[in-house]
C-alpha positions in Angstrom: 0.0 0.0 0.0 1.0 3.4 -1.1 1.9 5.7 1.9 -0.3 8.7 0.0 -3.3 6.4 -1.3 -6.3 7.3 0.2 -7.4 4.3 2.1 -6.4 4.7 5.8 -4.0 2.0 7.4 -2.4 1.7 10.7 1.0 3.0 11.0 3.5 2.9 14.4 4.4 5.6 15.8 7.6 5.8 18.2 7.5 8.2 21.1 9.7 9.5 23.3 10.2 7.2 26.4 7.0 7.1 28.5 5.3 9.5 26.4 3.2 7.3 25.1 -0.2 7.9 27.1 0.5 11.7 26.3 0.9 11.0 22.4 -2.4 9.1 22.3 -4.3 11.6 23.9 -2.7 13.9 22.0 -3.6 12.2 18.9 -7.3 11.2 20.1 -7.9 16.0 20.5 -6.9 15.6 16.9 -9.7 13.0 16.2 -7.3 10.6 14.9 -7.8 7.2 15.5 -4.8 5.9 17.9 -4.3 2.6 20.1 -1.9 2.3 23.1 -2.4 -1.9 23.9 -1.6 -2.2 27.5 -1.5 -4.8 29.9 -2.0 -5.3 33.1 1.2 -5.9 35.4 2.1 -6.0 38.9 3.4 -2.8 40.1 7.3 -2.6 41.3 6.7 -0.2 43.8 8.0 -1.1 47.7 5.4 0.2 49.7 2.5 -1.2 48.2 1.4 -4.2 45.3 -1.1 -2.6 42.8 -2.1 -3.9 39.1 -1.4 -1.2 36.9 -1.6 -1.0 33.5 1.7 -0.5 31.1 2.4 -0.3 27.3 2.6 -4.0 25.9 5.5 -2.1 23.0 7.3 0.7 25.2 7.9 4.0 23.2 4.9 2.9 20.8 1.7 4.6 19.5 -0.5 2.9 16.8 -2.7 5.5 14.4 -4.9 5.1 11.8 -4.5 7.3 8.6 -4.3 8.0 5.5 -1.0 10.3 5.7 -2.5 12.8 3.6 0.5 15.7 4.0 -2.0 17.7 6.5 -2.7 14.7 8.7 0.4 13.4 8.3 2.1 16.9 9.7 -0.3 16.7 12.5 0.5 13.2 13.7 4.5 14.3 13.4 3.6 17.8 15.3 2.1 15.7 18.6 3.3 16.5 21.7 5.8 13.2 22.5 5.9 12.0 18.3 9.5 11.2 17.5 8.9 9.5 13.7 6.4 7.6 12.2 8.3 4.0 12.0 9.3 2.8 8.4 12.2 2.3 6.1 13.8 4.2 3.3 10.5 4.5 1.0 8.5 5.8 4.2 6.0 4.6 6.5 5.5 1.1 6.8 1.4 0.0 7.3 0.8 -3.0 9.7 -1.7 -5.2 8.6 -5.0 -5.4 9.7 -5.1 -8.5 11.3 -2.1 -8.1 13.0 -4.0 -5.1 14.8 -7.4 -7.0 15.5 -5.0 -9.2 17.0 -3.9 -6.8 19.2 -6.8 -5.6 20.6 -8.1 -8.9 21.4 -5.2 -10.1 23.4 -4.9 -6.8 25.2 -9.2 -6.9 25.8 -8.8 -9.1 28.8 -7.0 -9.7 32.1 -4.8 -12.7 30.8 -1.3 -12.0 31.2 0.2 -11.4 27.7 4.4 -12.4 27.5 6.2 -9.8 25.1 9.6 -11.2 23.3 12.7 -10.5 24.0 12.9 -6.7 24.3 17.1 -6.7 24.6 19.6 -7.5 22.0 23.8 -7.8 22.8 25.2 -4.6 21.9 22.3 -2.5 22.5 23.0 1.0 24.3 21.2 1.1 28.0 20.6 2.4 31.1 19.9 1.4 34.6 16.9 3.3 36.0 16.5 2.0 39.2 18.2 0.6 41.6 21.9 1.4 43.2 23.2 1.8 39.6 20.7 4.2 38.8 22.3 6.4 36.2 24.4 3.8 34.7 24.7 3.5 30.8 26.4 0.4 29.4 26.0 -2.2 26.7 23.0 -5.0 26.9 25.6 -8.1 27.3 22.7 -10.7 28.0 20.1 -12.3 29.7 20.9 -13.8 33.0 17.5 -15.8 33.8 15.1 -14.9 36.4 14.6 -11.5 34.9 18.1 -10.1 35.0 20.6 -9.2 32.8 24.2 -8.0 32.4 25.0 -5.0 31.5 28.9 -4.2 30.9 30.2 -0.5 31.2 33.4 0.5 29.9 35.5 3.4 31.7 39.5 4.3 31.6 39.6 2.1 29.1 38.6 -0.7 31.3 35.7 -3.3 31.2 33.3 -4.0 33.8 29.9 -6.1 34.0 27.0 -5.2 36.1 24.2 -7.9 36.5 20.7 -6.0 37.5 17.1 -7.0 37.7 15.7 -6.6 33.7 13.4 -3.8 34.8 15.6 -2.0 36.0 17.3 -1.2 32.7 16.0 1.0 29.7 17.0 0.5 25.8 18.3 4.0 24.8 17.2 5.0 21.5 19.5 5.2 18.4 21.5 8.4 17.8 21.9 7.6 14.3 
């Protein structure tokens, strides 16, 4: 599909880290059509255990358009919008089915397991936790929900292993 033919599609939307509430709202003032899947997790906090609900695809917004140039400068103009995901020829549609999908695994209460979210080499940072502030390298996964993370100063290698939520993927520079 044509990124200007006239028959709206879904297209992703990547946002700036946990702005992703904010872009659908903002979206949804515009009257565009925009879906944030979330599920329903546990909270981390110490003091108390709530269910709360979190994006299923951190830093992701799905809309619904056509990407006339008039819609398409309003989508990019959101409050939290860093690029509509595609490749070299533009935007890239997801398929319809792949979003019905969506919705119906995010309708319920089930738990829904996301895939690996890490990949070796990829730039991070520790968010929580005594190594808050850290940036390093994903190394890998560790089992039972922690990883590695290796940080390189002087010259010098070192590895810290830290629970997987307390570590954030930093987006590309490039």
């Amino acid at each position: 599909m044509a990124p200007f033919d006239m028959h709206p599609a879904w297209y992703v939307l990547h946002t700036r880290s946990r702005f992703e509430q904010v872009v659908l709202d903002g979206l949804e003032r515009k009257l565009l059509e925009a879906f944030l899947p979330k599920m329903t997790v546990m909270s981390k906090r110490r003091d108390r255990r709530l269910k709360i609900r979190i994006p299923l695809f951190p830093g992701y917004v799905f809309v619904k358009s056509a990407l006339n140039p008039h819609e398409r400068l309003e989508i990019v103009k959101t409050v939290g919008v860093v690029r509509l995901v595609g490749n070299r020829d533009g935007p890239v549609p997801v398929d319809d089915a792949a979003m019905d999908s969506l919705r119906i695994m995010v309708a319920g209460d089930n738990p829904v397991a996301t895939g690996t979210r890490l990949r070796k080499g990829d730039r991070v940072m520790v968010v929580e936790g005594p190594f808050v502030g850290v940036t390093g390298t994903f190394v890998r996964y560790r089992g039972s929900g922690r990883v590695v993370v290796s940080i390189e100063a002087l010259g010098q290698y070192a590895a810290v292993d830290v629970p997987e939520e307390y570590v954030e993927r930093l987006p590309d520079l490039a």
